[in-house]
Backbone as CSV, one residue per row, in Angstrom:
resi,resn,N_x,N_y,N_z,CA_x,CA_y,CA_z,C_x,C_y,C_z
1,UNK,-26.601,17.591,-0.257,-26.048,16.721,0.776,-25.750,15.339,0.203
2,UNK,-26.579,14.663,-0.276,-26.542,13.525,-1.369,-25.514,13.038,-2.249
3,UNK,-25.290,14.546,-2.835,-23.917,14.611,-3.896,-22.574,14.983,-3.428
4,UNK,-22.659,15.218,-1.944,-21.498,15.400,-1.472,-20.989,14.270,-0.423
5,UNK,-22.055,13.349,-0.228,-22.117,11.737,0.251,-21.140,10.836,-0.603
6,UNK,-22.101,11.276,-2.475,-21.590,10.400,-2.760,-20.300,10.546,-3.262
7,UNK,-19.611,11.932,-3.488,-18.313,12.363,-4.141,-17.168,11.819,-2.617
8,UNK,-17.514,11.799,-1.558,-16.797,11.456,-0.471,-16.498,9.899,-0.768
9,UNK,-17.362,9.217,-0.955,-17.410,7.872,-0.947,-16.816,7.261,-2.214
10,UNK,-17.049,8.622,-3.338,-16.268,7.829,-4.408,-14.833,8.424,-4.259
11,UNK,-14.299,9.429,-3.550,-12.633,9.748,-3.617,-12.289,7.899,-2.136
12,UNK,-13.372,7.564,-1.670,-12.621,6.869,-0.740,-12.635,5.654,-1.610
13,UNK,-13.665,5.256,-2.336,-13.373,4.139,-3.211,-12.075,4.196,-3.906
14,UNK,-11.868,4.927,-4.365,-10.812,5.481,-5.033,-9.605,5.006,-4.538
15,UNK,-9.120,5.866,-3.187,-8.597,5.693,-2.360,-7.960,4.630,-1.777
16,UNK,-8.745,3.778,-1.806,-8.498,2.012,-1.062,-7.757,1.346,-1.568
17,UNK,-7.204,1.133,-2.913,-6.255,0.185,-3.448,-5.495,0.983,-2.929
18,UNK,-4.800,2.093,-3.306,-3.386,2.841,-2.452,-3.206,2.447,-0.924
19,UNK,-4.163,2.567,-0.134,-3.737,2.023,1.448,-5.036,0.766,1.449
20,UNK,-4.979,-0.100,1.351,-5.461,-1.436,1.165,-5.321,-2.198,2.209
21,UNK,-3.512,-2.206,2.699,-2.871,-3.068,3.879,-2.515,-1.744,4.674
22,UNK,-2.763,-2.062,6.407,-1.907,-1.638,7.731,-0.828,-1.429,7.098
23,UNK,-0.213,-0.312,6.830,1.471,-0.734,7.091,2.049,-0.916,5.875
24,UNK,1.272,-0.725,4.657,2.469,-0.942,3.522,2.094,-0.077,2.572
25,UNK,3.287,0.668,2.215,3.226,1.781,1.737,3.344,0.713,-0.209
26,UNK,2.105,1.275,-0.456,2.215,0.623,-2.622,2.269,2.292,-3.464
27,UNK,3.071,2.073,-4.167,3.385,2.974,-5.057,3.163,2.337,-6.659
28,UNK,2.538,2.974,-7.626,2.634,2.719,-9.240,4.104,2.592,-9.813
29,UNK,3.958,2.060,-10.627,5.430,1.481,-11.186,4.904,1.519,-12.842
30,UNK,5.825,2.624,-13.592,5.311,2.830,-15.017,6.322,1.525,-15.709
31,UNK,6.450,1.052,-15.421,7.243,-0.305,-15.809,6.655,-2.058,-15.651
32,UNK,6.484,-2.744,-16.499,6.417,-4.722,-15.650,7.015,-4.897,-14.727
33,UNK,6.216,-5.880,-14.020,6.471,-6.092,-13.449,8.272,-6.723,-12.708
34,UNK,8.806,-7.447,-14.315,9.875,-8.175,-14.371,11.092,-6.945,-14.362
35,UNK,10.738,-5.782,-15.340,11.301,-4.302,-15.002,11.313,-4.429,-14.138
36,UNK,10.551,-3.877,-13.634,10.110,-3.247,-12.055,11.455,-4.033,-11.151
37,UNK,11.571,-5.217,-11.193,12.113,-6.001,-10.199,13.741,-5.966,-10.703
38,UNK,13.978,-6.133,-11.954,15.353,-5.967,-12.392,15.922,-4.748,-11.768
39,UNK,15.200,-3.458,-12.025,15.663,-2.053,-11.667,16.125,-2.386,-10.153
40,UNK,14.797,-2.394,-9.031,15.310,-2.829,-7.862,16.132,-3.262,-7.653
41,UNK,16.046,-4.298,-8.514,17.314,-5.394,-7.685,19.242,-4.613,-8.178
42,UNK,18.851,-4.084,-9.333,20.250,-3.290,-9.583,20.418,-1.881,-8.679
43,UNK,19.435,-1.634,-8.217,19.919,-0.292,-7.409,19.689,-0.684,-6.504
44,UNK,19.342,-2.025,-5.329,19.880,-2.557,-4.542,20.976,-2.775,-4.513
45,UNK,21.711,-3.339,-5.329,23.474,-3.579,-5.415,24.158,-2.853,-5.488
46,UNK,23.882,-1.281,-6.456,24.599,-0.331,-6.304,24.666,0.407,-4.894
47,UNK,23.347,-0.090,-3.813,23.644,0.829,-2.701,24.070,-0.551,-1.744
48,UNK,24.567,-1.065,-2.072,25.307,-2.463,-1.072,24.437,-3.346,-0.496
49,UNK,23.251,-3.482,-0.990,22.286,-4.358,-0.358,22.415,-5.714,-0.548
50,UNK,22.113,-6.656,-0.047,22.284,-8.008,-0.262,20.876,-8.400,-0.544
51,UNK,21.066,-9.284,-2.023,19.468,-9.614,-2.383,18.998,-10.876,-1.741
52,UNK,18.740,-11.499,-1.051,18.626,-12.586,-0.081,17.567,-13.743,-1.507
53,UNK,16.334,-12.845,-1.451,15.820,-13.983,-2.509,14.973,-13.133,-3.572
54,UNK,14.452,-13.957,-4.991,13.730,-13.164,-5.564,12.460,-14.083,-5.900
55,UNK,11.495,-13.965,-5.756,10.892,-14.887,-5.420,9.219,-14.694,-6.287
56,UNK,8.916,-15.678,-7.712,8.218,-15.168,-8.509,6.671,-16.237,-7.887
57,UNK,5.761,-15.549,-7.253,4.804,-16.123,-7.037,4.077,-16.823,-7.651
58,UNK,3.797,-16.152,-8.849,3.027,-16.485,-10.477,3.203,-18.001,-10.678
59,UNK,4.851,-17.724,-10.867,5.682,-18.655,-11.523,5.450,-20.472,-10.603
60,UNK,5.883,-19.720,-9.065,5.004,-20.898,-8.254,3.364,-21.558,-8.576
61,UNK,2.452,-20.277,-8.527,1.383,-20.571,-8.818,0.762,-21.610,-9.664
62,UNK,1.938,-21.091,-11.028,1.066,-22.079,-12.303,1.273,-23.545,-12.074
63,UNK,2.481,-23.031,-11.242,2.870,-24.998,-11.210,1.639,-25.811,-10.286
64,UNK,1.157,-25.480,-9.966,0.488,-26.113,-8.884,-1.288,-26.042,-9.493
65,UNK,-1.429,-25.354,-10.540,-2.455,-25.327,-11.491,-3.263,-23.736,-11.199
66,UNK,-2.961,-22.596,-10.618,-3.150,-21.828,-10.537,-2.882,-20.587,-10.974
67,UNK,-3.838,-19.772,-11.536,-3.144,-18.700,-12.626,-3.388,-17.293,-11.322
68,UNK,-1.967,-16.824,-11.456,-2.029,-15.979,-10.483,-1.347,-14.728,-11.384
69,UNK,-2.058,-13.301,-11.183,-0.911,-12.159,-12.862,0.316,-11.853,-11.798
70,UNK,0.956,-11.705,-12.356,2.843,-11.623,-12.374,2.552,-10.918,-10.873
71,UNK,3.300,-11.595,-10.126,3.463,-11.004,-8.191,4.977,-11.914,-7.983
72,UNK,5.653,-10.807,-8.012,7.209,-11.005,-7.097,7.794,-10.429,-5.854
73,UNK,8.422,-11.353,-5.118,8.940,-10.535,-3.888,10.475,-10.626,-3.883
74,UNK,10.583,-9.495,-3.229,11.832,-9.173,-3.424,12.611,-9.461,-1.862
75,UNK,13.491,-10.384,-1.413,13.961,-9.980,0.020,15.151,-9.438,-0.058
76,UNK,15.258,-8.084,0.740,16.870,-7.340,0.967,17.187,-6.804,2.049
77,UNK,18.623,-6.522,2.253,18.811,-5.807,3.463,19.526,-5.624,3.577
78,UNK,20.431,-4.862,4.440,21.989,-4.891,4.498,22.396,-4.425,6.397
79,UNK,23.284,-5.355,7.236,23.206,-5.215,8.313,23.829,-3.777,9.096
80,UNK,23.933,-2.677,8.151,24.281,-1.651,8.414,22.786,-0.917,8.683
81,UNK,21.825,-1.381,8.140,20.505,-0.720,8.300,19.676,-1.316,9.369
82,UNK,19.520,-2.498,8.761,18.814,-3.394,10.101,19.061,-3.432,11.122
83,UNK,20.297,-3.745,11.527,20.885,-3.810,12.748,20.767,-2.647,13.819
84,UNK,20.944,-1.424,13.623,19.876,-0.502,14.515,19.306,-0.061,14.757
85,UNK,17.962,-0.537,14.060,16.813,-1.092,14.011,16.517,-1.864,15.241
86,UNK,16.875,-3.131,14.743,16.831,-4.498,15.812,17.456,-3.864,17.221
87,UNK,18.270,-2.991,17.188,19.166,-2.502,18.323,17.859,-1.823,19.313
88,UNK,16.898,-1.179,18.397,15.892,-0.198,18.994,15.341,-1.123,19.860
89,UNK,14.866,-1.798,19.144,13.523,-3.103,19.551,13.937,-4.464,18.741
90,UNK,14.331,-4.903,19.490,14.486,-6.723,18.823,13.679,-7.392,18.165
91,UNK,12.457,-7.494,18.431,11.294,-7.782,17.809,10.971,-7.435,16.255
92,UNK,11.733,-6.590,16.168,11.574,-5.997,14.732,12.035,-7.008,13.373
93,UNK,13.058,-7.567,14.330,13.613,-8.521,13.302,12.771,-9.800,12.802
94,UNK,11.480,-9.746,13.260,10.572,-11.110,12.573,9.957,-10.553,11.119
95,UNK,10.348,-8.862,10.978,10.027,-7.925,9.895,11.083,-8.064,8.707
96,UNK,11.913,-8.211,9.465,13.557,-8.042,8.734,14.135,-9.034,8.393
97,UNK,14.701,-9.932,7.042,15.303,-8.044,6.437,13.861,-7.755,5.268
98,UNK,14.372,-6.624,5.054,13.052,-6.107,4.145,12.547,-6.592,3.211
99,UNK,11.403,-6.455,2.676,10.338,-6.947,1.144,9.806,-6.089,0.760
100,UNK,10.007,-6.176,-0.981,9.468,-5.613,-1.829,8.996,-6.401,-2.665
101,UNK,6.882,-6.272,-2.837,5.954,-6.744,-3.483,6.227,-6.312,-5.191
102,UNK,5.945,-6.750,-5.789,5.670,-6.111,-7.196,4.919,-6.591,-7.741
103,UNK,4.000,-5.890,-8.174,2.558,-7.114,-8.916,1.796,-6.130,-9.568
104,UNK,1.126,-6.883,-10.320,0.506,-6.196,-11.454,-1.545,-6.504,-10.946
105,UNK,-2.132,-5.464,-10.933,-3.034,-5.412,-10.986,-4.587,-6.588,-11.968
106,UNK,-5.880,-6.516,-11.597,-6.420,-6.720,-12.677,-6.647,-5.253,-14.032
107,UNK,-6.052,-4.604,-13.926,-5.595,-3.682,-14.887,-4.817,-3.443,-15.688
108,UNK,-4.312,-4.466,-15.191,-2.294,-4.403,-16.070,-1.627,-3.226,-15.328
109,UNK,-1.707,-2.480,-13.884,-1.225,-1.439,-13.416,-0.483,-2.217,-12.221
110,UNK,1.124,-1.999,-12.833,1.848,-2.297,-11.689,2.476,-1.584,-10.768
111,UNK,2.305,-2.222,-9.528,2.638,-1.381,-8.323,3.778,-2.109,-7.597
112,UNK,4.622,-1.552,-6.837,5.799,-2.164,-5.954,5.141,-1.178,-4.058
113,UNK,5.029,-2.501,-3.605,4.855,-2.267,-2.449,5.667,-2.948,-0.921
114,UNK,5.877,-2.181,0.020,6.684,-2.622,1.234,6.357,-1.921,2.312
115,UNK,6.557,-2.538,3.047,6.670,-1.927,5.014,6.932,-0.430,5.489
116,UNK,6.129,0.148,6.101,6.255,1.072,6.010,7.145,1.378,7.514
117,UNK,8.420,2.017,7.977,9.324,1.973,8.640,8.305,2.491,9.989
118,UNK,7.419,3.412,10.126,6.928,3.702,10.735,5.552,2.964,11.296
119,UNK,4.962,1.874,10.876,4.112,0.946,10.626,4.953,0.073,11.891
120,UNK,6.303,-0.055,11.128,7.096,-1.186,12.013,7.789,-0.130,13.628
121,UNK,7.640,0.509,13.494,7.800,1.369,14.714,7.105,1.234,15.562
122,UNK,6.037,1.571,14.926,4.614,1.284,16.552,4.056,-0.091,16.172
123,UNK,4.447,-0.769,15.440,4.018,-2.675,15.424,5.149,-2.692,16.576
124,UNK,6.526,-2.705,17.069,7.177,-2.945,18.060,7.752,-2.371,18.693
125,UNK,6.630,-1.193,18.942,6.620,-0.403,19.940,8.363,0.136,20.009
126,UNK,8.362,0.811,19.322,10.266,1.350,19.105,10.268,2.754,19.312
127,UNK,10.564,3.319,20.442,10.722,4.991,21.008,11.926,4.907,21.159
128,UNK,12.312,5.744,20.738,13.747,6.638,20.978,14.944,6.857,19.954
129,UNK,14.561,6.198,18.641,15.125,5.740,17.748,14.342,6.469,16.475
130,UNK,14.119,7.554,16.205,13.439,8.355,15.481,14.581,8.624,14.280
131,UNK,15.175,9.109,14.500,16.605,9.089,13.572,16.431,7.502,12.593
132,UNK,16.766,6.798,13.383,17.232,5.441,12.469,15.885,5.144,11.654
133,UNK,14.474,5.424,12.423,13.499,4.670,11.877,13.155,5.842,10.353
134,UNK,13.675,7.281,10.464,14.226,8.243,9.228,14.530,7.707,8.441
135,UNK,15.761,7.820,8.892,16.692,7.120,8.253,16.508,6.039,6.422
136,UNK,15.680,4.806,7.376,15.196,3.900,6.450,14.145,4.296,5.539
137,UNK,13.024,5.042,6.544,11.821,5.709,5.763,12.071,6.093,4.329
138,UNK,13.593,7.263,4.686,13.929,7.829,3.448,14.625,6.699,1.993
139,UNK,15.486,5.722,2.816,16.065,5.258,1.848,14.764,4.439,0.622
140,UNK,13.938,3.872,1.428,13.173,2.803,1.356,12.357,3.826,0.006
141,UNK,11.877,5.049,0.641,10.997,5.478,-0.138,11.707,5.857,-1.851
142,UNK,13.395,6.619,-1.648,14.499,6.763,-2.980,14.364,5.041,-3.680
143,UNK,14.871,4.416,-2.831,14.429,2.859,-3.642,13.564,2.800,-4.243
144,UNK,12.473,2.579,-4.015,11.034,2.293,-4.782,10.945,3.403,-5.553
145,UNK,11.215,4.645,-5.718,11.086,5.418,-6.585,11.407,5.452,-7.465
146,UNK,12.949,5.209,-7.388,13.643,4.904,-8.501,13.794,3.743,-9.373
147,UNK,12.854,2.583,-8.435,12.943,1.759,-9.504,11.263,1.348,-10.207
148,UNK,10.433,2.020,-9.439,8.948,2.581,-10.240,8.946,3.522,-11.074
149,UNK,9.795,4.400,-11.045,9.607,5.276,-12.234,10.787,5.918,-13.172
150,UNK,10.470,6.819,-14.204,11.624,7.052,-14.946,12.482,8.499,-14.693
């Protein structure tokens, strides 16, 4: 009983960096972080996204005398996606347009993480719109895939 306490407790230790935050789906990224974010940001453009900002936390950090390991955000969106979205539930848009985390661990293991479409579904309460909130799920998840791995 003991050893099956503690094998539970260590797959959940385990477990916890992957779902860490409500709502945001983090995936491994066999790439840096600065990779990591270049890729994104080019297969954002190839699928018409608009990169709004890129935004190197670190880079803020040191200035201010703080050593923070490599964390970038990414803001994108494109009003063909969002927009019926926002159409579902208005509220949605204090979410929008989208972010993508990228940061590197105390391991040197970098991960790219974002919102999970369904997270933002029942955060504003959005029924009837199952299709669209798909929709994004899928794109969101081909994005990050493709630019976490090879």
């Amino acid at each position: 009983m003991k050893k099956t306490i503690f094998i539970a407790l260590a797959l959940f230790t385990i477990a916890i960096p992957a779902a860490a935050a409500d709502g945001v789906i983090t995936i491994p990224s066999v790439f840096t972080v600065s990779e990591t974010v270049d890729r994104l940001q080019s297969i954002l453009g190839e699928k018409g996204m608009t990169i709004f900002n890129r935004i190197k936390h670190s880079e803020s950090a040191s200035k201010v005398g703080i050593e923070l390991r490599k964390t970038e955000l990414i803001i994108f969106g494109n009003p063909k996606v969002g927009s019926p979205l926002m159409k579902c539930q208005q509220s949605v848009a204090i979410d929008l347009p989208q972010k993508a985390l990228i940061w590197e661990d105390d391991k040197a293991q970098v991960w790219l993480s974002y919102n999970d479409p369904r997270y933002l579904a029942v955060r504003h309460n959005i029924s009837g719109c199952e299709e669209v909130v798909e929709k994004i799920e899928k794109a969101l998840a081909s994005i990050a895939n493709s630019a976490s791995s090879e």
